[in-house]
N, C-alpha and C positions, 0 to 999 in steps of 0.2 A: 638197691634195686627194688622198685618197685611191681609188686606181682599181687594180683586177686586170682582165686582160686571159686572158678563156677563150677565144683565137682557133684552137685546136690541137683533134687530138683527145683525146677524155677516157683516159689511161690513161699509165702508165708509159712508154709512146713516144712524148708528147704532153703534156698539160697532167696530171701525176700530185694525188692529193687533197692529199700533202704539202706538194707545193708551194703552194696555194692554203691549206691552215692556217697553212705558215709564214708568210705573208702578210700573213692576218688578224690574226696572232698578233701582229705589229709596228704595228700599226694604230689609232689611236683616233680616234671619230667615226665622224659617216659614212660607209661604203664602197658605190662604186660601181662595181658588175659589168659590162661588157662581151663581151656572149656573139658569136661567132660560131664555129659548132662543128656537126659533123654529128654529134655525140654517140663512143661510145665504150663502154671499161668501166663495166658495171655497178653492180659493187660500188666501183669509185674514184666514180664519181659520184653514190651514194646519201651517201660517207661527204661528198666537196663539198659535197652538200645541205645534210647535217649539219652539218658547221662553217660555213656561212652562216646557216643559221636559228638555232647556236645562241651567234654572234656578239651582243655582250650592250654591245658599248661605242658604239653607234649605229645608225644604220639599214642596210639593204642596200637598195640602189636597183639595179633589175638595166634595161641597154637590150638590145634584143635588134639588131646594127649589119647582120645579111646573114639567118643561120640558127642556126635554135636548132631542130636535129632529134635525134631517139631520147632518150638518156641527158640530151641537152643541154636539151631543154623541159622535163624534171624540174626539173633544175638554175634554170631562170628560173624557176619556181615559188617560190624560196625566198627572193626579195624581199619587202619590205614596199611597195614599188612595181615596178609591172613595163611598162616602155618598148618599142614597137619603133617600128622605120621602117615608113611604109608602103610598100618597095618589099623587107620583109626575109619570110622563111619560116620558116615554125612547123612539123612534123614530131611527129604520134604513132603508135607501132605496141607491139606486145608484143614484151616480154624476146625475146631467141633466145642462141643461141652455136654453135657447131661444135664438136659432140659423135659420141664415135663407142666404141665398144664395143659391147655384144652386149645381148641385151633388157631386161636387166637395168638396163645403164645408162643406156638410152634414156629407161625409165622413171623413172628416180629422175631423172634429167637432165629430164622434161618437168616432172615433179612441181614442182622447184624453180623452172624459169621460167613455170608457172603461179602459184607464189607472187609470184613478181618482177614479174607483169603486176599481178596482184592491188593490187601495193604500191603499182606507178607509178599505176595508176589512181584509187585512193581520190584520190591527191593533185589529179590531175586533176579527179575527182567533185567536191571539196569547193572547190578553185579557180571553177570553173565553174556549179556548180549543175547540173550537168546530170545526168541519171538514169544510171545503172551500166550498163543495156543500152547507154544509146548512147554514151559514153565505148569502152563494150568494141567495140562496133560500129565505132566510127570509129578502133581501133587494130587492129582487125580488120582493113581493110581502107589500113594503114598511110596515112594519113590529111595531107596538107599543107595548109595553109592559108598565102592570103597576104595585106599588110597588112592591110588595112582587117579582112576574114574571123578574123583572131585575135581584134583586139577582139569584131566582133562574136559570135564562139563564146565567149567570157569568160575567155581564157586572157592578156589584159592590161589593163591601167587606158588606157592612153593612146596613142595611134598619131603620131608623131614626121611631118611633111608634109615630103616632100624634092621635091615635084615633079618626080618621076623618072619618066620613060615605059617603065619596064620591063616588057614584056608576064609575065602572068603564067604563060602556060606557059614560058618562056624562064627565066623565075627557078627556078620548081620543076624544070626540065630540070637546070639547072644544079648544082640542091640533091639532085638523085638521084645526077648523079654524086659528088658529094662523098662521098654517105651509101654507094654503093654502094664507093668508095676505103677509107672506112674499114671496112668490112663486111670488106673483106678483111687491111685491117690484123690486125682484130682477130681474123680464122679465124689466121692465119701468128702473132701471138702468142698464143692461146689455150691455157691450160692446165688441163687437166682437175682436175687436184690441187687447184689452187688455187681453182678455180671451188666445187668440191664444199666445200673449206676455208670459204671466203669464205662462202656460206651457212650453214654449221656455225655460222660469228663470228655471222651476224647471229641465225641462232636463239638461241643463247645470251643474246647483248644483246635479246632481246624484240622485235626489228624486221621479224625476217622474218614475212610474211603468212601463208604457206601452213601454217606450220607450229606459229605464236606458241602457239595456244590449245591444247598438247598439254603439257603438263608433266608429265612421266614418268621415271621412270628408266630403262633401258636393259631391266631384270629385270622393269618392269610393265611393259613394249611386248611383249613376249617370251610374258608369261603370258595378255594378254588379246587373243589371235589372233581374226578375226572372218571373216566368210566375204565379206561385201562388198567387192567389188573395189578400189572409187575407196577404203575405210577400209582396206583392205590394204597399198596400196600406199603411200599416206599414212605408214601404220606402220612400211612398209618403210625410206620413206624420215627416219623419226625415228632408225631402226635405225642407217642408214647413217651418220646424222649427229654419231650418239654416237658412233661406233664410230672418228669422226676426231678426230687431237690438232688442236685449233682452235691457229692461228695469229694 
């Protein structure tokens, strides 16, 4: 049987995307995920996504065993079934990171995790059915659900009965701190370079949201300046993005 275990958080300190490719990479058949994770890295977690959905030698059966919050509800999305217990917690909010420089950065730095919410949420939209306001609305207001509540919102096929008495504020209490642990993980390893980099990768490869539909060279960003703000800044930040050697 094959089975990977995302029990850690998503990122270099934690459960890294490599590890889970090289995994896959060894693997034939069907593999079967087991999430419990307050989520993590970003961009480690979008490329996760990636090498499960585009795992080609069987199915991806994803359970979700406690939490599946931030980066990590992405990550279940990428089943071709999708399991939880009803006594586990589901977690949506928008991109964020701990950023700091002067206005300049702030703004190319919101710009970017406006597209990262963008990105997480189509997947949510099209998993769920649900209309774009309220997908953004319920990440808006960082949003938990527990058992039963995920199937019923349409973010799983099937709820797993453990007959567990675990009240549900006590589990989401529980799944804050987790999320709020690694929140600080991720401020203490956070690196701006790399952050900025890591979106450059995904513009390039056509993935990232905010920025996919701009295909330009660095000299037509330059020559067709525009007086609108939110297209300013946009530009600003394709500027910026050229301007990095992508890694």
């Amino acid at each position: 049987m094959n089975e990977i275990l995302l029990n850690d958080e998503i990122g270099y300190w934690g459960i890294s995307s490599q590890s889970i490719i090289s995994q896959l990479s060894e693997m034939k058949g069907d593999v079967t995920v087991k999430i419990s994770s307050p989520g993590g890295e970003v961009f480690q977690g979008i490329e996760i996504f990636n090498a499960l959905k585009d795992y080609d030698k069987g199915q991806i059966h994803i359970i979700i065993t406690s939490l599946a919050a931030s980066m990590a509800s992405y990550i279940a999305l990428a089943g071709d079934t999708i399991k939880v217990y009803d006594n586990a917690v589901f977690m949506i909010h928008n991109a964020w990171s701990g950023v700091w420089g002067d206005h300049r950065d702030m703004r190319k730095s919101a710009d970017i995790l406006e597209g990262l919410s963008s990105l997480l949420a189509k997947k949510y939209i099209s998993t769920t059915g649900k209309s774009k306001d309220e997908v953004h609305s319920m990440m808006d207001e960082e949003t938990y659900l527990y058992g039963d509540e995920i199937l019923l919102h349409g973010f799983c096929d099937e709820v797993i009965s453990t007959n567990d008495d675990v009240d549900k504020n006590e589990a989401v209490a529980f799944s804050k701190e987790k999320f709020k642990s690694c929140s600080k993980n991720m401020t203490d390893n956070f690196n701006k370079d790399e952050f900025v980099q890591s979106a450059a990768k995904l513009n390039k490869d056509g993935i990232f949201a905010k920025v996919q539909d701009i295909d330009v060279t660095k000299d037509e960003v330059l020559k067709n300046k525009v007086a609108d703000d939110a297209k300013q800044q946009q530009r600003d930040l394709q500027i910026a993005l050229l301007e990095r050697e992508v890694i």
